[in-house]
N, C-alpha and C positions, 0 to 999 in steps of 0.2 A: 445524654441521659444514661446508655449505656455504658460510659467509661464512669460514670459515676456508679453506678451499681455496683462495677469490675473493681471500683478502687476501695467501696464500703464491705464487698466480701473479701476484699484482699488484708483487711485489717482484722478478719474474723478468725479466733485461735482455733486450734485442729477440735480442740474440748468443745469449745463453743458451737462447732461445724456439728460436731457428736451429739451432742444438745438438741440442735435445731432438727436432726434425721431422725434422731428419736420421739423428737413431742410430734413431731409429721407424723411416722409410722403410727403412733400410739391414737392418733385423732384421728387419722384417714382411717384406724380399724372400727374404732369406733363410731364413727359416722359411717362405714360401711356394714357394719353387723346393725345398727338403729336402723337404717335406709332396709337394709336386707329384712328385717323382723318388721319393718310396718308392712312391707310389701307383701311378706308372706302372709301376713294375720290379715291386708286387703285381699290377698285370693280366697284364704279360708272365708269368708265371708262372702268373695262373689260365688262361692261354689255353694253353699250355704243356699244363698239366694238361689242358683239354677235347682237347686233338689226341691224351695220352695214354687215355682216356676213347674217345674216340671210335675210335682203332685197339684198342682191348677190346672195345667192340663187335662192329666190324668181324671181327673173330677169331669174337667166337661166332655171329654173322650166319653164317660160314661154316662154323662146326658145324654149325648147325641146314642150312643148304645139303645139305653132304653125308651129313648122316643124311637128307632127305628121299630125297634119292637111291637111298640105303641100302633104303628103305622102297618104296619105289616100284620099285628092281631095277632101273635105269637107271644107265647109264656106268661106268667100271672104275676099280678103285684105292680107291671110296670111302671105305671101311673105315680105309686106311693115312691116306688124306687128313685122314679125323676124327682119327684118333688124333694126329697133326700138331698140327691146330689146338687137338686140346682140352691138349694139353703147352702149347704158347705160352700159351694162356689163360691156363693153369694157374702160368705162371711169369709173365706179366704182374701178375696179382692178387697175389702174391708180392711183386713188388716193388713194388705198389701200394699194400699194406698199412694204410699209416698214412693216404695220402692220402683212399683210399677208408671207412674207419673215419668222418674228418673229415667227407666229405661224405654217410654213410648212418647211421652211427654202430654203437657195436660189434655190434647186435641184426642189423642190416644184411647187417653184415659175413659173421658167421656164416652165417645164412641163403644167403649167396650161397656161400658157401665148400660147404656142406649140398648145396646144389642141384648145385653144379659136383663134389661127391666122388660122390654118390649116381648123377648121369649117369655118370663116368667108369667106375666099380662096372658099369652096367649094361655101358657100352661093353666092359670089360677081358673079363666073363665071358660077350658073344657074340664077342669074338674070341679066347679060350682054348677054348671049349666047342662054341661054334656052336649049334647049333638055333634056334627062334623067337625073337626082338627083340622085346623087349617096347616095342612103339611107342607107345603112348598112356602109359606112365609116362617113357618118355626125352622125350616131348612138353613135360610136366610141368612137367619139371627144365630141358627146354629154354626153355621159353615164361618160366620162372621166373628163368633169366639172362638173357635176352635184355630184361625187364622192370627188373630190377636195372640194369642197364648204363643202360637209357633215362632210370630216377630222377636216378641222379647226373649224369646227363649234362644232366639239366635244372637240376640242385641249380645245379652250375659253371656253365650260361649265365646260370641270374639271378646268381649272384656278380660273374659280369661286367658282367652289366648296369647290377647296384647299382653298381658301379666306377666305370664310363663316368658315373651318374648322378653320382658324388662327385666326380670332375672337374667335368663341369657346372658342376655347383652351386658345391660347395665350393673349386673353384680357377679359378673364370669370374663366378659373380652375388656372391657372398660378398667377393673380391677388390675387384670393380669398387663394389662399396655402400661397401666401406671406402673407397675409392680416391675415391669420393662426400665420403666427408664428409673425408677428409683435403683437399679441394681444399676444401670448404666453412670450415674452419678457417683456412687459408691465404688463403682469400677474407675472413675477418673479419679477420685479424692485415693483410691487406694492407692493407685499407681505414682498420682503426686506424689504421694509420703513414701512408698518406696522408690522410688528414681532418687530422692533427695537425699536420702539414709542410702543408697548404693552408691553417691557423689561421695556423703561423707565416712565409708566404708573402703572406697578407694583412696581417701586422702588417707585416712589409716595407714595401711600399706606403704603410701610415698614415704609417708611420716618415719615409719621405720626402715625403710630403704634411702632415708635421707633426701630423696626427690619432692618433697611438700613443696606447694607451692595453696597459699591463702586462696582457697575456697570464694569462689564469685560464684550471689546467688541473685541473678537478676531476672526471677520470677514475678517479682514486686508483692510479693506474699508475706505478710510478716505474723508468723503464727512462732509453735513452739519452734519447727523445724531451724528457723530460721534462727533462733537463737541458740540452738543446738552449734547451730553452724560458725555466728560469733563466737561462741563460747571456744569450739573445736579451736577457731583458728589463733584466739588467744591462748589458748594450753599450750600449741604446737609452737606458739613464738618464746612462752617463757620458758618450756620445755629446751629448747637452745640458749636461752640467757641462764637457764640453770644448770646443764648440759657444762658447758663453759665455767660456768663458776665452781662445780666439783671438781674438774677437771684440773683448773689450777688450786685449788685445795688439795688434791691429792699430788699436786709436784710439792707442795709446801709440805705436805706430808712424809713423801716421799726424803727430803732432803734431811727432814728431821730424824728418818727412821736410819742415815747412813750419814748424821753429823759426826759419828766418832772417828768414823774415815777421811771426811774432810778436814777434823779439826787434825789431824796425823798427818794427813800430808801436803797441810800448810805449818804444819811446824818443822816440817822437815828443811823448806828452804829458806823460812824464816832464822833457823837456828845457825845455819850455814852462812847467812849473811851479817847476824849476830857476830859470829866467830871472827868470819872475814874482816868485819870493821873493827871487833876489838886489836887483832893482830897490826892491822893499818897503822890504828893510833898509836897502840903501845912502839911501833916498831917503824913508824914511816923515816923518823931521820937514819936509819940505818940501811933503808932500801934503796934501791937503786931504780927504773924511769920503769923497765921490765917488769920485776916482781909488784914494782907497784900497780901496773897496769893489769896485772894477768890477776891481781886480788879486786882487782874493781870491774875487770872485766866475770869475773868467777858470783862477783855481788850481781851483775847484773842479768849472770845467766839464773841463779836462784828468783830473783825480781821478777823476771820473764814467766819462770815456772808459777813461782803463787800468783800472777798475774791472769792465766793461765785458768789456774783451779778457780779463782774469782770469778774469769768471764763464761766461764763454761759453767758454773751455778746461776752465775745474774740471768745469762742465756735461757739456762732451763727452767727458769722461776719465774720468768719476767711475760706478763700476759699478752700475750699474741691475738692479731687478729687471723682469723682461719687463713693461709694462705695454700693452694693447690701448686706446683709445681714437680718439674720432671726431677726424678731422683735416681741414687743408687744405691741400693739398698744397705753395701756396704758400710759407707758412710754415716749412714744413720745408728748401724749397729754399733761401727768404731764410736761415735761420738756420745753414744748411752753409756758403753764398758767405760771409755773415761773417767765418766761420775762418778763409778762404783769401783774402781780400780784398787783403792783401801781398802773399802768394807768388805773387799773380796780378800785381801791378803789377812786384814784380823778374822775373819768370821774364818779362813781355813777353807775358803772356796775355789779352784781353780775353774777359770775360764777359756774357755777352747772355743777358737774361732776357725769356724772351716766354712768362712764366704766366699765365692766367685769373684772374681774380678772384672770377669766378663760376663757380667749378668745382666737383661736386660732393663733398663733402667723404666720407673713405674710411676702415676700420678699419683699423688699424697702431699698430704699437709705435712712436712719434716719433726714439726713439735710435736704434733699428737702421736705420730708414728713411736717417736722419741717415749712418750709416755708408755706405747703398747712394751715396748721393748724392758724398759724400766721398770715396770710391774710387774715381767714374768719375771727379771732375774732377781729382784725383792723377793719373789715367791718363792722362787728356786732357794734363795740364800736361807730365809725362816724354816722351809720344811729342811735345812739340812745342818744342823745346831751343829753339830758334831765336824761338819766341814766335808767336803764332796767337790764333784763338778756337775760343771755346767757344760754342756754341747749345744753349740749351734750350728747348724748347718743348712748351705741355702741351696736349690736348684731349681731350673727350669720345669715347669710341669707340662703336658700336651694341654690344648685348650686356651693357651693362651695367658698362665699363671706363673707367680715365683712362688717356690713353697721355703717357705722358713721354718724349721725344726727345733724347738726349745729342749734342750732336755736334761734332767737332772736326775741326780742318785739319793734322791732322799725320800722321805716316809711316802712317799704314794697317796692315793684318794683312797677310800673304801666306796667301792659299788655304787652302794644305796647314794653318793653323795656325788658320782660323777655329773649328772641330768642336773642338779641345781647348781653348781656352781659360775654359772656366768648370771644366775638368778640376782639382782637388787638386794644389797643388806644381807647375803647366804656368807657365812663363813664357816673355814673348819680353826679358825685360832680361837682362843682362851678370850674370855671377853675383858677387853679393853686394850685388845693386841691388833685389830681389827675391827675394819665396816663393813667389811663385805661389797666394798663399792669398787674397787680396783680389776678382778674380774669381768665386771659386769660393763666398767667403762671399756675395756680391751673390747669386746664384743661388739659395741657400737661404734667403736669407731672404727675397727676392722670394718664391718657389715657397711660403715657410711663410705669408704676406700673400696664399695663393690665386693669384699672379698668374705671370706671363710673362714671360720675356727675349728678345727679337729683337736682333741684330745685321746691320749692313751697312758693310763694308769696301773700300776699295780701296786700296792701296799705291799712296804718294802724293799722296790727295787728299783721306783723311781718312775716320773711323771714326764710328755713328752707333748706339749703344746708343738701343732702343726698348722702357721697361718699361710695364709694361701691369698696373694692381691695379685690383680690383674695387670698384664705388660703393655706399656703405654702405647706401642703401636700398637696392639688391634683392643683399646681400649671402648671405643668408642662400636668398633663393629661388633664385640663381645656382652654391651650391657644389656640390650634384651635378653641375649641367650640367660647372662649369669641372674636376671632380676629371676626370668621365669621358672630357672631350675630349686630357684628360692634357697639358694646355698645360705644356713644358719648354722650355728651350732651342732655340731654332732658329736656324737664319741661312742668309740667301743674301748672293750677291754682289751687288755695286751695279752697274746696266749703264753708266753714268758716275759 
């Protein structure tokens, strides 16, 4: 019975939960303020009644007064005075009827009615007759109302009293217990939803730190939260099948922005082998076993080259699965200049490589790195129309980093535009010269390789990407450190 209950509020949505706490609160007040107001308007009434009670009393208190008087021959009028009071009495208990029944009961009632007819009797027939007053039986009858009167009067003050105690209690400690655990409920339903939004809070974070791993939510709750949470873990998976697919968009990109390089220096040894084989033919019956070989070996060293510029685009174009492997950084550098080694000679860019040799070698995926590398010197090459260099240069850092230095001599950032440029879709080109997506991919996948971006700008004098990835031995002892120092994006200005 109770894993059924467990399993019918486990299908209940967080709104619906909100719902059900609200029409409770909203009914419990309202049945608490009805209960509270009839309870109140039954004490004004039993108070009511003690002031009627208590002037019955008072009425026969002054019977008994002016018979003693009577009795004792002291002061004038007593006679007419009693006969006064005992009428009132006699018509209050009249109209008191049921009330007093209620609180002495019918036996009571009688009795008292007996005692009040039996005085009267004696009263009527010493004021029709006169003679002796029979004092010690009007006592009797007196002592016997006056007794009467004092019951019910105590009957109605404990009615009261039990009142007052049912407010107390029943509308002050009873209220406030409930009032306990409704905050107590509200304190677990709160705590649910934050603990689950602080689960998917910290998937956040992994997310961007490239550490995700799908969110298990085996509460067996299935409210919004929970769909919050399918939702999360599907964003986060296509967020990587999308992640990947700009990625190679932008190598497709990439190739196309430095086709006039590649088409230059595949015509270089295509023209050369063109040459070669015309000569061959024109000339082969007049050569000899040497010249002929040294023209087909000359074809084949051209062959080898545009073979060369081929597999080194198929390589960089061709969609890879992520792979992690030990590297050197060099290698990766050398194998980007490659690509761009034209576009570098037409555009009027020289490229200066000041890499280690002895550097220590880092974990990474070799393609993507390939793209980090490829986008800054694309970058480098557009901000410098006019022709420029490039400096790269690589060192060990303390902490356990290689830091790589991009830097070029051309137009600079301005200020206001250093903070967004690793920003989605942010560019400073001419629109349709640019996404703004190349930047932004360098940043994550640096940041997924553990590591950091620094920039240093000045408009004018030239712009100085500083990446920073972790050395594969102490890679593993270094990821807490570098997760919690949260090394992202930073930049200052260059004071020259």
């Amino acid at each position: 019975m109770f894993d059924l209950l467990k399993q019918k509020f486990a299908n209940i949505t967080i709104r619906q939960r909100l719902l059900m706490l609200n029409s409770f609160v909203f009914a419990f007040i309202i049945v608490l303020v009805s209960a509270y107001s009839l309870q109140i308007l039954s004490l004004e009434r039993k108070l009511e009644s003690i002031e009627r009670v208590n002037r019955l009393l008072s009425n026969v208190l002054e019977v008994r007064r002016y018979e003693k008087d009577i009795l004792l021959g002291v002061g004038k009028n007593n006679l007419e005075n009693l006969e006064y009071y005992l009428k009132v009495v006699e018509q209050e208990s009249s109209d008191m009827v049921d009330e007093i029944k209620k609180l002495a009961g019918q036996q009571g009632y009688h009795d008292f009615k007996a005692a009040l007819c039996n005085y009267k009797e004696i009263i009527d027939k010493y004021s029709k007759q006169g003679g002796e007053l029979k004092g010690e039986t009007l006592r009797i009858y007196g002592k016997a109302m006056v007794d009467f009167c004092n019951t019910i009067l105590k009957v109605r003050n404990r009615q009261v009293h039990e009142g007052l105690m049912m407010i107390l209690y029943g509308f002050t400690i009873i209220p406030a217990f409930l009032l306990a655990l409704l905050i107590v409920a509200v304190h677990i339903q709160t705590r649910n939803v934050l603990n689950r939004l602080e689960i998917i809070q910290k998937a956040t974070h992994d997310l961007m730190e490239d550490k995700f791993k799908p969110i298990k939510d085996d509460t067996g709750i299935n409210d919004e939260i929970t769909n919050l949470i399918r939702a999360f873990n599907k964003m986060a998976n296509d967020l990587d099948i999308k992640q990947e697919e700009v990625l190679q968009a932008k190598k497709l990109a990439a190739i196309g922005t430095f086709s006039s390089g590649i088409a230059h220096e595949l015509n270089n040894p295509l023209n050369n082998i063109s040459l070669s084989t015309d000569t061959l033919l024109e000339e082969f019956d007049s050569m000899d076993k040497e010249e002929i070989k040294e023209i087909l070996e000359d074809i084949m060293t051209q062959t080898e080259r545009a073979s060369k510029i081929v597999r080194n685009l198929l390589e960089f174009s061709r969609e890879k699965a992520p792979s992690i492997s030990l590297l050197k950084i060099k290698d990766v550098i050398d194998s980007t200049a490659r690509l761009i080694d034209n576009e570098l000679r037409i555009k009027s860019v020289h490229l200066e490589l000041c890499v280690g040799e002895k550097l220590p070698k880092i974990l990474g995926d070799a393609h993507k790195l390939q793209q980090v590398f490829l986008n800054l010197f694309i970058n480098a090459i557009q901000a410098m129309p006019k022709g420029g260099l490039i400096h790269v240069e690589t060192r060990e850092e303390p902490k356990g980093f290689i830091r790589i230095d991009v830097s070029d001599s051309g137009e600079g950032i301005p200020q206001d535009q250093i903070d967004k440029i690793f920003d989605p879709f942010f560019t400073t080109k001419a629109v349709g010269q640019g996404t703004g997506l190349g930047l932004s991919i360098v940043y994550s996948i640096i940041k997924k390789h553990g590591g950091h971006l620094e920039v240093k700008s000045k408009p004018g004098v030239g712009t100085t990407f500083s990446i920073f990835l972790p050395i594969a031995a102490s890679q593993e002892g270094q990821d807490t450190e570098n997760n919690d120092s949260d090394a992202g994006k930073s930049s200052e200005n260059s004071g020259n």
